[in-house]
PDB file of N, CA, C, O and CB in Angstrom:
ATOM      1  N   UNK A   1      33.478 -10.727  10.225  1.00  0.00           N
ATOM      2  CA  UNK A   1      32.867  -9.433  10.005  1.00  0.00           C
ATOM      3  C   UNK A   1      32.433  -9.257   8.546  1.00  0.00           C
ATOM      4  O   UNK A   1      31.674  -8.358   8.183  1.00  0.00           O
ATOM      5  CB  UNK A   1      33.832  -8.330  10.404  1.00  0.00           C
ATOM      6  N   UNK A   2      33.045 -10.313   7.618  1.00  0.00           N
ATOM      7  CA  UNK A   2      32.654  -9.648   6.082  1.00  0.00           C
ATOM      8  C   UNK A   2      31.473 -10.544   5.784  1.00  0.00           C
ATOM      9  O   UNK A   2      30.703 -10.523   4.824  1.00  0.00           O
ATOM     10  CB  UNK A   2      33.988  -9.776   4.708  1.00  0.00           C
ATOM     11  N   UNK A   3      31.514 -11.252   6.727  1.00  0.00           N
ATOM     12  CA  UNK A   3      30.138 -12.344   6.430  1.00  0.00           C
ATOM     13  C   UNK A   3      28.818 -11.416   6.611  1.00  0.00           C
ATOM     14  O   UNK A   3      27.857 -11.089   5.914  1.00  0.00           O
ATOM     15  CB  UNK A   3      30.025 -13.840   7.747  1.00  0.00           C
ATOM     16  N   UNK A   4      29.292 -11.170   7.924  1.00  0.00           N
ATOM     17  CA  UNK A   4      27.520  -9.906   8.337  1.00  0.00           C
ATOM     18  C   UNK A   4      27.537  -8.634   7.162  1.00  0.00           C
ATOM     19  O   UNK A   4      26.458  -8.065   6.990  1.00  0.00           O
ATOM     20  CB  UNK A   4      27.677  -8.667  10.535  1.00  0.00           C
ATOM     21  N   UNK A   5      28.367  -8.308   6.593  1.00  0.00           N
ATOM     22  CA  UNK A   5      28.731  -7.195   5.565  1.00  0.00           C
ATOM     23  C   UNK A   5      27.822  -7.610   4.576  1.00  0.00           C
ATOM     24  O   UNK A   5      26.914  -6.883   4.173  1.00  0.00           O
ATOM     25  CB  UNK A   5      30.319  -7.093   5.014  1.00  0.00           C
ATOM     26  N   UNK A   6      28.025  -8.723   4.181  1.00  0.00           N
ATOM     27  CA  UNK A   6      27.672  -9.490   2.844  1.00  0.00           C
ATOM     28  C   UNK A   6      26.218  -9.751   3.160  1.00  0.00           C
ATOM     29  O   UNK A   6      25.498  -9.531   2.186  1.00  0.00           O
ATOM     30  CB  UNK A   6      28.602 -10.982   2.512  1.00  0.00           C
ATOM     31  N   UNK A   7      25.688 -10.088   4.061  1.00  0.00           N
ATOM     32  CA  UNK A   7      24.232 -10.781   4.792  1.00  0.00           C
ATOM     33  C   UNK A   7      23.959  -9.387   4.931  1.00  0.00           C
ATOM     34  O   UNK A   7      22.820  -9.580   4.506  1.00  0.00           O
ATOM     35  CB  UNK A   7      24.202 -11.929   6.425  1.00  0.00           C
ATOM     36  N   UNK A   8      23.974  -8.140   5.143  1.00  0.00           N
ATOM     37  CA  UNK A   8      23.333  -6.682   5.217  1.00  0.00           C
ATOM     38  C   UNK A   8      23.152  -6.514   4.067  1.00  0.00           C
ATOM     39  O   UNK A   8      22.020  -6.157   3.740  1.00  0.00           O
ATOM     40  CB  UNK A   8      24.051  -5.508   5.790  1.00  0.00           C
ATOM     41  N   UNK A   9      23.998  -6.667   3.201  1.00  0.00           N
ATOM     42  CA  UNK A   9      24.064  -5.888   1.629  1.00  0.00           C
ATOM     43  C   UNK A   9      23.172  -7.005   1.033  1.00  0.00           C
ATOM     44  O   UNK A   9      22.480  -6.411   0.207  1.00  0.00           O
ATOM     45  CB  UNK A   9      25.876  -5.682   0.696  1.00  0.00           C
ATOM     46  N   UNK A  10      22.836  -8.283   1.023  1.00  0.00           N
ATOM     47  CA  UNK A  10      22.145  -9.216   0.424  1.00  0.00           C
ATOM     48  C   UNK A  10      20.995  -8.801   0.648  1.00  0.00           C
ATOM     49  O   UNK A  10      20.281  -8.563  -0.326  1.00  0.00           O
ATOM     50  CB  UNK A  10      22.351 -10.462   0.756  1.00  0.00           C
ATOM     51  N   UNK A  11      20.400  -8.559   2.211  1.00  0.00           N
ATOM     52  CA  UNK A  11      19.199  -8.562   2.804  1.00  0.00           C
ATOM     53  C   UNK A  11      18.582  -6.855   2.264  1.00  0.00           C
ATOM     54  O   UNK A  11      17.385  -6.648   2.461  1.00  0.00           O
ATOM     55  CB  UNK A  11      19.438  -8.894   4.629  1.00  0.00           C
ATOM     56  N   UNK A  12      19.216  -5.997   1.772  1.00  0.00           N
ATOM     57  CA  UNK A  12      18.902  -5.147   1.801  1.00  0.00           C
ATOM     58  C   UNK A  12      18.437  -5.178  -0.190  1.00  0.00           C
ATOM     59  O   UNK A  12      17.319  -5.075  -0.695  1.00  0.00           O
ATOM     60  CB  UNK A  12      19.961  -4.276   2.658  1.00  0.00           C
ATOM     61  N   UNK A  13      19.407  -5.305  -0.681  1.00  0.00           N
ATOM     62  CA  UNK A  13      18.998  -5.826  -1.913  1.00  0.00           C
ATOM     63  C   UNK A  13      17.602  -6.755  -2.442  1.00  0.00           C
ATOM     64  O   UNK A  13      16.834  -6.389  -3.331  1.00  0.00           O
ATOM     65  CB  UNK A  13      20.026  -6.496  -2.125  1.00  0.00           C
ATOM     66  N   UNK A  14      17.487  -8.120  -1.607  1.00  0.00           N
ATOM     67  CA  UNK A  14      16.409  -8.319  -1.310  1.00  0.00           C
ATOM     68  C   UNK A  14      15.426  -7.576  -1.422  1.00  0.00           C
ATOM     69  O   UNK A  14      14.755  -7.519  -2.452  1.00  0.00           O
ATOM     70  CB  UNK A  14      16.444  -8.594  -0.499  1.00  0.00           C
ATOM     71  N   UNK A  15      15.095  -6.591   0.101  1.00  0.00           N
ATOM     72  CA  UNK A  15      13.930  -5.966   0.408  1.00  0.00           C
ATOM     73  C   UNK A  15      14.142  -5.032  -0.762  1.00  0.00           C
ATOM     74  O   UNK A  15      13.079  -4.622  -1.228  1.00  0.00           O
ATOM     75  CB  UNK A  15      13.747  -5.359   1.927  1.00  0.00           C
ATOM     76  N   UNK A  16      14.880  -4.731  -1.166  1.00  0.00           N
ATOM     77  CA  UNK A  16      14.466  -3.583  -2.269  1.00  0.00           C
ATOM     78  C   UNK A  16      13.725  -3.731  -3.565  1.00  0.00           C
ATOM     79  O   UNK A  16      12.768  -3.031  -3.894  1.00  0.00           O
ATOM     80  CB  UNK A  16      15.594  -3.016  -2.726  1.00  0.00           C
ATOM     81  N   UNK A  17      14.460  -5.088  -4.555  1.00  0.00           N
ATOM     82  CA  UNK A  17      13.638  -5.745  -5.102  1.00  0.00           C
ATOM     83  C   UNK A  17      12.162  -6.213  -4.625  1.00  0.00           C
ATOM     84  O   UNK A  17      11.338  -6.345  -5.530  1.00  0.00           O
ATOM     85  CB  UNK A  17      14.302  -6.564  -5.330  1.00  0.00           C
ATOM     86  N   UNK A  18      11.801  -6.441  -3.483  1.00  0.00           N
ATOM     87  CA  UNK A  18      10.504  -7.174  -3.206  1.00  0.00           C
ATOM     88  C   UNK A  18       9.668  -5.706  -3.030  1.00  0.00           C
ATOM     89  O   UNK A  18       8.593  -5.675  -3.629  1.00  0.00           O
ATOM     90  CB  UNK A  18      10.532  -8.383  -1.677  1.00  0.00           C
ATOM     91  N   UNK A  19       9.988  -4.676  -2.390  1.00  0.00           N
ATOM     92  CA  UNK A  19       9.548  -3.143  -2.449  1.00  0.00           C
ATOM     93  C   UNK A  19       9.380  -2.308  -4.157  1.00  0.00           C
ATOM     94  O   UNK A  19       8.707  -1.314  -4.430  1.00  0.00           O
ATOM     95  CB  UNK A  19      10.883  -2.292  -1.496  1.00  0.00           C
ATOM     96  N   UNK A  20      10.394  -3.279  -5.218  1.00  0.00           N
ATOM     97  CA  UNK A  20      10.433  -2.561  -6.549  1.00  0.00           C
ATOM     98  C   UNK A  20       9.103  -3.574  -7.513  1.00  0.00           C
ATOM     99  O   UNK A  20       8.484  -3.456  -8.571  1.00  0.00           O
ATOM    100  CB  UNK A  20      12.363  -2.658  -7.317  1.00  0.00           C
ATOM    101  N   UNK A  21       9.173  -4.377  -6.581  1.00  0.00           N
ATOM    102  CA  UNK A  21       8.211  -5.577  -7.550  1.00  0.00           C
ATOM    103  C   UNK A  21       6.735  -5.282  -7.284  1.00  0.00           C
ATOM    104  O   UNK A  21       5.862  -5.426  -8.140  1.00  0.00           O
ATOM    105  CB  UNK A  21       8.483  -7.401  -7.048  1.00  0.00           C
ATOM    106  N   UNK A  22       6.466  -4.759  -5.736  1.00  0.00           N
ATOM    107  CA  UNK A  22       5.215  -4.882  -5.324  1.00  0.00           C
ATOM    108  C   UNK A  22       4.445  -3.625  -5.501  1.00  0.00           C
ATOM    109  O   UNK A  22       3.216  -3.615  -5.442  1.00  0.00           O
ATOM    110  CB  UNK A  22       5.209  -5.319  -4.023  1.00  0.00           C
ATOM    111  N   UNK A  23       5.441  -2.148  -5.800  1.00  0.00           N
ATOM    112  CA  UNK A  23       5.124  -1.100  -6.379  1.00  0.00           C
ATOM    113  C   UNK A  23       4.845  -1.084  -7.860  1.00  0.00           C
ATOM    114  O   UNK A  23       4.103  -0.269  -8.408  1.00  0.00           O
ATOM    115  CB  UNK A  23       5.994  -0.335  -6.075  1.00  0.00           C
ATOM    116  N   UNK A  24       5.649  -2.268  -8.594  1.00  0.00           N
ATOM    117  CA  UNK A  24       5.156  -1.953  -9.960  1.00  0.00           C
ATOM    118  C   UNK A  24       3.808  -2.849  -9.898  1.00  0.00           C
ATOM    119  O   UNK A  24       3.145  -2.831 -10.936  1.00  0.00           O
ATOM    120  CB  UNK A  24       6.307  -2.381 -11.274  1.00  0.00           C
ATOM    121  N   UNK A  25       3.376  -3.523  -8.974  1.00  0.00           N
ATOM    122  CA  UNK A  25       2.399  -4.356  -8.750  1.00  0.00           C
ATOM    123  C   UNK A  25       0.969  -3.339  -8.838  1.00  0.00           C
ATOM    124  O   UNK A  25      -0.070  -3.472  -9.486  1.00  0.00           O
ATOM    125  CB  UNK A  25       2.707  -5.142  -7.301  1.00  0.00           C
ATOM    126  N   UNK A  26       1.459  -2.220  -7.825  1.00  0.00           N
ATOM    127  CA  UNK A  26       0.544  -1.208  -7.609  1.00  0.00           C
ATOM    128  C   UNK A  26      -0.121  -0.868  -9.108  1.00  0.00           C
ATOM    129  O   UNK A  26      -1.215  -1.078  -9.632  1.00  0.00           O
ATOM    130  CB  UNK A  26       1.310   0.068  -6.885  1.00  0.00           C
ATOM    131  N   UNK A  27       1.095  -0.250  -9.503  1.00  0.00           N
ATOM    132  CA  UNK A  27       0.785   0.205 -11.560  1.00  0.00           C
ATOM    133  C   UNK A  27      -0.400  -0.453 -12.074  1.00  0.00           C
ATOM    134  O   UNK A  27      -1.593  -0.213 -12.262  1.00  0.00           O
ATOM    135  CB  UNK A  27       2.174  -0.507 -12.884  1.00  0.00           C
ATOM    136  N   UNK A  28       0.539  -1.492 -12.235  1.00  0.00           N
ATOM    137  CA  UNK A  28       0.096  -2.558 -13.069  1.00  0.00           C
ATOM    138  C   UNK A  28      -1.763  -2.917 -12.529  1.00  0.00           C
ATOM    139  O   UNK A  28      -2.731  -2.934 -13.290  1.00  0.00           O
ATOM    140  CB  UNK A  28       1.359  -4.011 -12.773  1.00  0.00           C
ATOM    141  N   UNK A  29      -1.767  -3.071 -11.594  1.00  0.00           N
ATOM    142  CA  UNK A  29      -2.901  -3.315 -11.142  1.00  0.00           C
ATOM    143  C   UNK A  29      -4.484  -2.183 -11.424  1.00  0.00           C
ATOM    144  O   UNK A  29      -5.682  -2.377 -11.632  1.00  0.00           O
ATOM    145  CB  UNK A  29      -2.432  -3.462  -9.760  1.00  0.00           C
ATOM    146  N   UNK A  30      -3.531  -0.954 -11.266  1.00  0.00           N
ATOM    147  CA  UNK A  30      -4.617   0.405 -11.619  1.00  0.00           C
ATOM    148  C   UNK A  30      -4.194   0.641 -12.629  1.00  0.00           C
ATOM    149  O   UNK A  30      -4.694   1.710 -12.978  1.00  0.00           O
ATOM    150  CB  UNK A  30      -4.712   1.777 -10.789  1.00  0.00           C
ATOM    151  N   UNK A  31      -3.427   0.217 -13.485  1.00  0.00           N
ATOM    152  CA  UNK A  31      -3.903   0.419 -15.224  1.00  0.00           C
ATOM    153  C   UNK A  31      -4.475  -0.301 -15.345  1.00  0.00           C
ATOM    154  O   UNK A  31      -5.549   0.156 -15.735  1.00  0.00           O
ATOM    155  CB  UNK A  31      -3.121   0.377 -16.414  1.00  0.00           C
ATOM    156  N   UNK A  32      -4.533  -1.780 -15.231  1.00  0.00           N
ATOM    157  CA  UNK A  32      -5.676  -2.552 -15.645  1.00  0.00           C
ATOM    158  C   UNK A  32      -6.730  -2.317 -15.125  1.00  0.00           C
ATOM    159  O   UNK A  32      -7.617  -2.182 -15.968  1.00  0.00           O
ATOM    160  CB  UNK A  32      -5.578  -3.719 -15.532  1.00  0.00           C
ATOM    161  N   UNK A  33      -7.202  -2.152 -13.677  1.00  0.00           N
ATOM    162  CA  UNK A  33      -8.585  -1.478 -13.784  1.00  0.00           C
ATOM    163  C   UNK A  33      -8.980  -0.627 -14.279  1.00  0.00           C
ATOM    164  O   UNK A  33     -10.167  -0.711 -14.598  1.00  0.00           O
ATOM    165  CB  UNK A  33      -9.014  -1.181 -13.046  1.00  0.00           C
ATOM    166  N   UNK A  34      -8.124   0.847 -14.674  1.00  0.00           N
ATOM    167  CA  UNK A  34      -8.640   1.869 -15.580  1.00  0.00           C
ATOM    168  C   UNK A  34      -9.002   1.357 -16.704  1.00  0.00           C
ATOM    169  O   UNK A  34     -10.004   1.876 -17.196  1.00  0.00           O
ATOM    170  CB  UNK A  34      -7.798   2.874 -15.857  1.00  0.00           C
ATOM    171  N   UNK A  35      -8.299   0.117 -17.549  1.00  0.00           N
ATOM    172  CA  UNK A  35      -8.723  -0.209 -19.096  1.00  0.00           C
ATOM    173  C   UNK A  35      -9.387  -1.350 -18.834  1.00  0.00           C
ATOM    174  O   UNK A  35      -9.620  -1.801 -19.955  1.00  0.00           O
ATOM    175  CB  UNK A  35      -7.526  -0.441 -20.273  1.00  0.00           C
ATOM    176  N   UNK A  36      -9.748  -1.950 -18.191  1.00  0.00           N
ATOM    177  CA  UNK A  36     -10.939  -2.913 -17.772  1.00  0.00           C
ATOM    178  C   UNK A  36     -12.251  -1.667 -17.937  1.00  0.00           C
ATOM    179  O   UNK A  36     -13.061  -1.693 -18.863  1.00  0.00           O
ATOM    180  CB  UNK A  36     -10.695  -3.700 -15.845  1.00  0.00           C
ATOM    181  N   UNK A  37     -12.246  -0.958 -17.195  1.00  0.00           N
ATOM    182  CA  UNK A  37     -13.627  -0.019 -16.962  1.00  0.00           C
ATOM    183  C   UNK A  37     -13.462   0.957 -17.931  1.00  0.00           C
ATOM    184  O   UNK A  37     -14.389   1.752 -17.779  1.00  0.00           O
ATOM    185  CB  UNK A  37     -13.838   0.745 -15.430  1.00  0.00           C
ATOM    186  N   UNK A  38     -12.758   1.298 -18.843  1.00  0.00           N
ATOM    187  CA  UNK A  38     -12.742   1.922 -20.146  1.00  0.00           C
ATOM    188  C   UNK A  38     -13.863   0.911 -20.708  1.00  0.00           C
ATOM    189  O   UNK A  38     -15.077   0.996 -20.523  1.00  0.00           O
ATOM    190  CB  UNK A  38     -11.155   1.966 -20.980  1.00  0.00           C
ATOM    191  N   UNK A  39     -13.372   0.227 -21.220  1.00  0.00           N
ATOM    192  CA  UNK A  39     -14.165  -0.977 -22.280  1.00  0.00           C
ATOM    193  C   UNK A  39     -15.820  -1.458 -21.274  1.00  0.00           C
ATOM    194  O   UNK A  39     -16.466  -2.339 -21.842  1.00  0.00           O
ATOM    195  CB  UNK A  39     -12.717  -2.888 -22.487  1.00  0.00           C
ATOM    196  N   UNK A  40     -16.159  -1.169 -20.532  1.00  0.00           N
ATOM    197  CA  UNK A  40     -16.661  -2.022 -19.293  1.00  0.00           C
ATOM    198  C   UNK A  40     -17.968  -2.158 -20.161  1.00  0.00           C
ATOM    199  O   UNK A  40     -18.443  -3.290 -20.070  1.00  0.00           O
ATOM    200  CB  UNK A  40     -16.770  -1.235 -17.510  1.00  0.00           C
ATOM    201  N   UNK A  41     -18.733  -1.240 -21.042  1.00  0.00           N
ATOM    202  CA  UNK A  41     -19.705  -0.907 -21.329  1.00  0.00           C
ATOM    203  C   UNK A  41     -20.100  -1.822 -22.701  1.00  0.00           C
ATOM    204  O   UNK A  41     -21.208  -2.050 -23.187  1.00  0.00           O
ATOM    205  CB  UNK A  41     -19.623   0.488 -21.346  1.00  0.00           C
ATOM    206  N   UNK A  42     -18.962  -2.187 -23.062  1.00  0.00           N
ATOM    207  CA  UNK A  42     -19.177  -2.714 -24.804  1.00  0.00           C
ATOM    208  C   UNK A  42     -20.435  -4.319 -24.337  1.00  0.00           C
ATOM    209  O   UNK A  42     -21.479  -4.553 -24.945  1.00  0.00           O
ATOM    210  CB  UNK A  42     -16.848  -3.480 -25.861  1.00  0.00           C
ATOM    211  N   UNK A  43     -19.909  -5.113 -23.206  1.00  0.00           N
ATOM    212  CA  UNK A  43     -20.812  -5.759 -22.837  1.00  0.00           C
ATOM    213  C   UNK A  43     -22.248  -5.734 -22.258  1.00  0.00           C
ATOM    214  O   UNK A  43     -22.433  -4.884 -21.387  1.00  0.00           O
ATOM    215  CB  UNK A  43     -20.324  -6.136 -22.386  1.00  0.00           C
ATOM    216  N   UNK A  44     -22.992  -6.293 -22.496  1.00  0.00           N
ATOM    217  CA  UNK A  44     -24.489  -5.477 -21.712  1.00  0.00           C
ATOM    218  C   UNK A  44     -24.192  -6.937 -20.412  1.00  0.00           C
ATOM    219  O   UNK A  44     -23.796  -8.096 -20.289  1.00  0.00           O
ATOM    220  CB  UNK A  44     -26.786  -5.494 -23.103  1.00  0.00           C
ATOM    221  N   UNK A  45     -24.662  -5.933 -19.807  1.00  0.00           N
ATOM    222  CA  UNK A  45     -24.764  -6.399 -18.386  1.00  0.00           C
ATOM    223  C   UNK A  45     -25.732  -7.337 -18.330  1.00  0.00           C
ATOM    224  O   UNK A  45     -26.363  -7.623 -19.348  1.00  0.00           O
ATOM    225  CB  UNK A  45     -25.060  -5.357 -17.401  1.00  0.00           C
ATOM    226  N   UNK A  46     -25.979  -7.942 -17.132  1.00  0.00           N
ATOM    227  CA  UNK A  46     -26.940  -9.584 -17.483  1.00  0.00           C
ATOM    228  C   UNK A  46     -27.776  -8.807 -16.000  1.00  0.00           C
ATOM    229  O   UNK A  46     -27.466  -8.105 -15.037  1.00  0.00           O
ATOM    230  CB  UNK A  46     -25.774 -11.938 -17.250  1.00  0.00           C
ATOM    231  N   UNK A  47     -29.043  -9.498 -16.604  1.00  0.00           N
ATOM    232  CA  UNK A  47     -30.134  -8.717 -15.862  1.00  0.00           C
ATOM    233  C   UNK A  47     -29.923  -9.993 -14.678  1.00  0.00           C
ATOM    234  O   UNK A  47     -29.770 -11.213 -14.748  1.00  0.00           O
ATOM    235  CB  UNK A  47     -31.959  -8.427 -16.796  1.00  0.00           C
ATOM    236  N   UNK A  48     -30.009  -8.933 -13.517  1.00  0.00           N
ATOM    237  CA  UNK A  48     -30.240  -9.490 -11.892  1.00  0.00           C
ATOM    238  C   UNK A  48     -31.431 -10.689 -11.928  1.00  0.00           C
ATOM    239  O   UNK A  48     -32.587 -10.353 -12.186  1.00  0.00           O
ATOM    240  CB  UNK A  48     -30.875  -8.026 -10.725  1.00  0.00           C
ATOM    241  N   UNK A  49     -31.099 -12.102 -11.659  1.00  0.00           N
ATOM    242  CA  UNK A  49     -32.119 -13.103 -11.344  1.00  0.00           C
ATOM    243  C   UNK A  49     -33.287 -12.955 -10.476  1.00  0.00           C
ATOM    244  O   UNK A  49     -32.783 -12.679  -9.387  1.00  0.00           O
ATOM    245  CB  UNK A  49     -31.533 -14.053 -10.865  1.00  0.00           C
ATOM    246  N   UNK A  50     -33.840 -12.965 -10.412  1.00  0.00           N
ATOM    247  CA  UNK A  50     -35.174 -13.247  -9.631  1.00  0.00           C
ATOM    248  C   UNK A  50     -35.234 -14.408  -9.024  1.00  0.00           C
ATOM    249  O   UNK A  50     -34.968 -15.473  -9.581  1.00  0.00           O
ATOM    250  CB  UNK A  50     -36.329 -13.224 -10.409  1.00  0.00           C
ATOM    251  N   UNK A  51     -35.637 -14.270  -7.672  1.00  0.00           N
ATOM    252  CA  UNK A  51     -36.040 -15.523  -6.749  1.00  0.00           C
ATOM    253  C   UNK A  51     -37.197 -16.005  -6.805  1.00  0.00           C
ATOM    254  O   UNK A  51     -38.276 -15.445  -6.608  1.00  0.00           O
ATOM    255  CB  UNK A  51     -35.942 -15.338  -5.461  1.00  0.00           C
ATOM    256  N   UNK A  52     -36.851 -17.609  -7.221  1.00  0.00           N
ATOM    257  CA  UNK A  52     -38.763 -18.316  -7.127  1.00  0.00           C
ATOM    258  C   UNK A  52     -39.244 -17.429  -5.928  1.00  0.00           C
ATOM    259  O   UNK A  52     -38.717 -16.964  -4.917  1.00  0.00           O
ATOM    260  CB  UNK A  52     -39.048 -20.507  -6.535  1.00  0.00           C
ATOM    261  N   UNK A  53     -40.509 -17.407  -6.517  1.00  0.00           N
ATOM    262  CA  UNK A  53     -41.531 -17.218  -5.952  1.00  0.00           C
ATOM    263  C   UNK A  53     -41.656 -18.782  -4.948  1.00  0.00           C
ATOM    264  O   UNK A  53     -41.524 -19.893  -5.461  1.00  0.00           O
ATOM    265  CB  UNK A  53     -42.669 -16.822  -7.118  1.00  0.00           C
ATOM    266  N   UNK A  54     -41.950 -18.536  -3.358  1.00  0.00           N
ATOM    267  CA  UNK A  54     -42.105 -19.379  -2.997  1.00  0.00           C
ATOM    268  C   UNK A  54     -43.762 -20.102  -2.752  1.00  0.00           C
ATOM    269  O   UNK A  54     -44.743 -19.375  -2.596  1.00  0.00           O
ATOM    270  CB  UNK A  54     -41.328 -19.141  -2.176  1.00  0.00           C
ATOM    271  N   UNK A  55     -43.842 -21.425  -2.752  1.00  0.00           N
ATOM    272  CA  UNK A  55     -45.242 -22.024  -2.741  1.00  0.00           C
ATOM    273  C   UNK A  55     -45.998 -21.946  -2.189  1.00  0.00           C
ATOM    274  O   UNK A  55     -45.756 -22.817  -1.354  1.00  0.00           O
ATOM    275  CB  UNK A  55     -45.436 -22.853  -2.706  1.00  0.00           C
ATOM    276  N   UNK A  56     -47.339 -21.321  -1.789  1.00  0.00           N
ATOM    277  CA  UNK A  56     -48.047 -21.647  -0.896  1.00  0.00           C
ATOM    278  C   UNK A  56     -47.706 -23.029  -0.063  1.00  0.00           C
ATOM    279  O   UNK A  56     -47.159 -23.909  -0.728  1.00  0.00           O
ATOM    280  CB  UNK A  56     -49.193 -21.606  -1.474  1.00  0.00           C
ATOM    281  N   UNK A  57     -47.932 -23.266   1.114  1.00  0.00           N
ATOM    282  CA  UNK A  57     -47.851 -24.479   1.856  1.00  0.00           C
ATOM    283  C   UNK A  57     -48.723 -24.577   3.334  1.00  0.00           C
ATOM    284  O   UNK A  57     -49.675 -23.825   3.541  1.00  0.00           O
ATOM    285  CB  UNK A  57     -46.331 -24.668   2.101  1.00  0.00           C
ATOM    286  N   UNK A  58     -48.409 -25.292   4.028  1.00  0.00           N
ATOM    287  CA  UNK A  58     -48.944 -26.028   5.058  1.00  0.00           C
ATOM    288  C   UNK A  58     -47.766 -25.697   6.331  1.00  0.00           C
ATOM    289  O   UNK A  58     -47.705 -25.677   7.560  1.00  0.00           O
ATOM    290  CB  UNK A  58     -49.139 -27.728   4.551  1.00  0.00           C
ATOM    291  N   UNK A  59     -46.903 -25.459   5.129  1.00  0.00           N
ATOM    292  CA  UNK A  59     -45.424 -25.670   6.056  1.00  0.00           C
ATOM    293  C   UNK A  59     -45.379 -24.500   7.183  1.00  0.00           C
ATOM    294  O   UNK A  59     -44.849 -24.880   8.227  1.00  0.00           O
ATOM    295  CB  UNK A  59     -43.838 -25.474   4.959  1.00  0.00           C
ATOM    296  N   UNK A  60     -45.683 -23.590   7.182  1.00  0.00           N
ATOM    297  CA  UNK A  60     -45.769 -22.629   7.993  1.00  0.00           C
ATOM    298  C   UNK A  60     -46.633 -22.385   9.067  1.00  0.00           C
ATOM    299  O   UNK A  60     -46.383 -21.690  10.052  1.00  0.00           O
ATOM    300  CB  UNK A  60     -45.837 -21.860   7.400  1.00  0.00           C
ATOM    301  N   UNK A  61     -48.013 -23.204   8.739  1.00  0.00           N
ATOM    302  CA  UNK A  61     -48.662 -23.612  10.417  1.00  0.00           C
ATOM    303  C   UNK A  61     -48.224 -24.770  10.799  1.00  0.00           C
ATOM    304  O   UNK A  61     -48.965 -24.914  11.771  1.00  0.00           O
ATOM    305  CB  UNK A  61     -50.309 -23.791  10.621  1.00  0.00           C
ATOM    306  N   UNK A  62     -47.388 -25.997  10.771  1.00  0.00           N
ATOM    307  CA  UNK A  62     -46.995 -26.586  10.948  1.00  0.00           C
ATOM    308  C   UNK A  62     -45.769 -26.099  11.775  1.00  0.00           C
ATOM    309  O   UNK A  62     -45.601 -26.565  12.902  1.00  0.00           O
ATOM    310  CB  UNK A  62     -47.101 -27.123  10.069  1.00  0.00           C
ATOM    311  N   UNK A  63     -44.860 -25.133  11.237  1.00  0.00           N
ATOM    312  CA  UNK A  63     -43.755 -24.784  11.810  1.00  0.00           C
ATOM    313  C   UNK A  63     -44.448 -23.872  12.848  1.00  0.00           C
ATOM    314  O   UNK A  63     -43.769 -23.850  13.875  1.00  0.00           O
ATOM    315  CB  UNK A  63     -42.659 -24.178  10.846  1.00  0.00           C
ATOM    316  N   UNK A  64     -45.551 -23.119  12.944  1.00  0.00           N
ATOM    317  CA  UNK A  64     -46.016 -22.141  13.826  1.00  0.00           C
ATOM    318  C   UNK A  64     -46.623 -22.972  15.317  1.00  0.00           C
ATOM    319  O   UNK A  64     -46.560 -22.571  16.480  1.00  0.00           O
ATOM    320  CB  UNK A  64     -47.228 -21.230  12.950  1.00  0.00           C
ATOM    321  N   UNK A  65     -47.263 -24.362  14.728  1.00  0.00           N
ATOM    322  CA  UNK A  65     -47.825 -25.118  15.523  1.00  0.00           C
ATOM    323  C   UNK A  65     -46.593 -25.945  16.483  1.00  0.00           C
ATOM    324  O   UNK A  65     -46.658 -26.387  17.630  1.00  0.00           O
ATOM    325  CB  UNK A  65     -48.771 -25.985  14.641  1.00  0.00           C
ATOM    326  N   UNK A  66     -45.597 -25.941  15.595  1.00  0.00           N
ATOM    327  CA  UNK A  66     -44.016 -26.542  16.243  1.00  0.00           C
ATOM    328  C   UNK A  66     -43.390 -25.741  17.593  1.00  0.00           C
ATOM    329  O   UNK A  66     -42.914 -26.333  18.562  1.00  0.00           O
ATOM    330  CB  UNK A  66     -42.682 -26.309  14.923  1.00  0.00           C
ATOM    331  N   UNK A  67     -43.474 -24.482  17.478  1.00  0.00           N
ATOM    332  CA  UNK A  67     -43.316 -22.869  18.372  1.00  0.00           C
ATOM    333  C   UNK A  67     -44.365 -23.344  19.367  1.00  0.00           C
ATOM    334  O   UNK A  67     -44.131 -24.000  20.382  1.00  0.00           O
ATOM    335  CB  UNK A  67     -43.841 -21.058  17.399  1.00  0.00           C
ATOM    336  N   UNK A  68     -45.460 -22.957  18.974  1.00  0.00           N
ATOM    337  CA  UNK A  68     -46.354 -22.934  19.947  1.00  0.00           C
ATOM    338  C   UNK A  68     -46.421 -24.227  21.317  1.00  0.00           C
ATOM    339  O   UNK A  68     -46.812 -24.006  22.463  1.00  0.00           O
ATOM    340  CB  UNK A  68     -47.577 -22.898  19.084  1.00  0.00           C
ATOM    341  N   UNK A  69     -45.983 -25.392  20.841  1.00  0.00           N
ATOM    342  CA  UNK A  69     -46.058 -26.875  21.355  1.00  0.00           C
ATOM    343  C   UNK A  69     -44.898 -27.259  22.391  1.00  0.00           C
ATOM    344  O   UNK A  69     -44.896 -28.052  23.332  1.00  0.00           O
ATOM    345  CB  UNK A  69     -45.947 -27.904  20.068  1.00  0.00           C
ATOM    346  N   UNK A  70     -43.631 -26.165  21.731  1.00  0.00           N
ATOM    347  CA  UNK A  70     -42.818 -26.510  22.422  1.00  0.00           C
ATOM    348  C   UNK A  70     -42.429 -25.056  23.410  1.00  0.00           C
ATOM    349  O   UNK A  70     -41.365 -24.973  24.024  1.00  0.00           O
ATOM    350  CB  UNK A  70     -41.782 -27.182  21.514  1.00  0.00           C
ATOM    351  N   UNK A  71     -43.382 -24.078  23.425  1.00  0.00           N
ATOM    352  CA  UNK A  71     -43.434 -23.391  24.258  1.00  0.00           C
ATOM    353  C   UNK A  71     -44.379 -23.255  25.294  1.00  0.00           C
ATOM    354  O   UNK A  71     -44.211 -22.628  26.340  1.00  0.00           O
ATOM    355  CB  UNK A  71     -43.301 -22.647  23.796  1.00  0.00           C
ATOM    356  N   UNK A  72     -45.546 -23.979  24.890  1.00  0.00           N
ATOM    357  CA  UNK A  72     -46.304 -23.954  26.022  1.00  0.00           C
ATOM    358  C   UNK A  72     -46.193 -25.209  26.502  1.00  0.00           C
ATOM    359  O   UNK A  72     -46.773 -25.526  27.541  1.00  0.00           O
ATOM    360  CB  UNK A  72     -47.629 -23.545  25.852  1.00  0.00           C
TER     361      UNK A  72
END
């Protein structure tokens, strides 16, 4: 009986620590995003890339002529 005593009181200790760790997790986590996005501005942001422009081609009545060939 003092074995299961000891295995309740362990297991409960346990979960409490893993419940005290993952709440200060919470904290910790939304202070650093609040002082991440404090400062957020000192960097300039990097302008959005642009996609090549794609090439004129051939490739597209070819692929249209591909549709058509294997549907009729």
């Amino acid at each position: 009986m003092a074995d299961i005593g000891q295995g309740l009181v362990l297991m409960v200790a346990g979960m409490g620590i893993v419940y005290a760790f993952l709440t200060a997790l919470i904290f910790v986590t939304k202070f650093a995003c609040a002082f991440v996005a404090k400062f957020d501005g000192i960097l300039p942001q990097d302008a959005p890339k642009k996609a090549p422009a794609k090439a004129a081609s051939n490739d597209d009545a070819d692929i249209a002529l591909a549709i058509a060939v294997a549907l009729g």
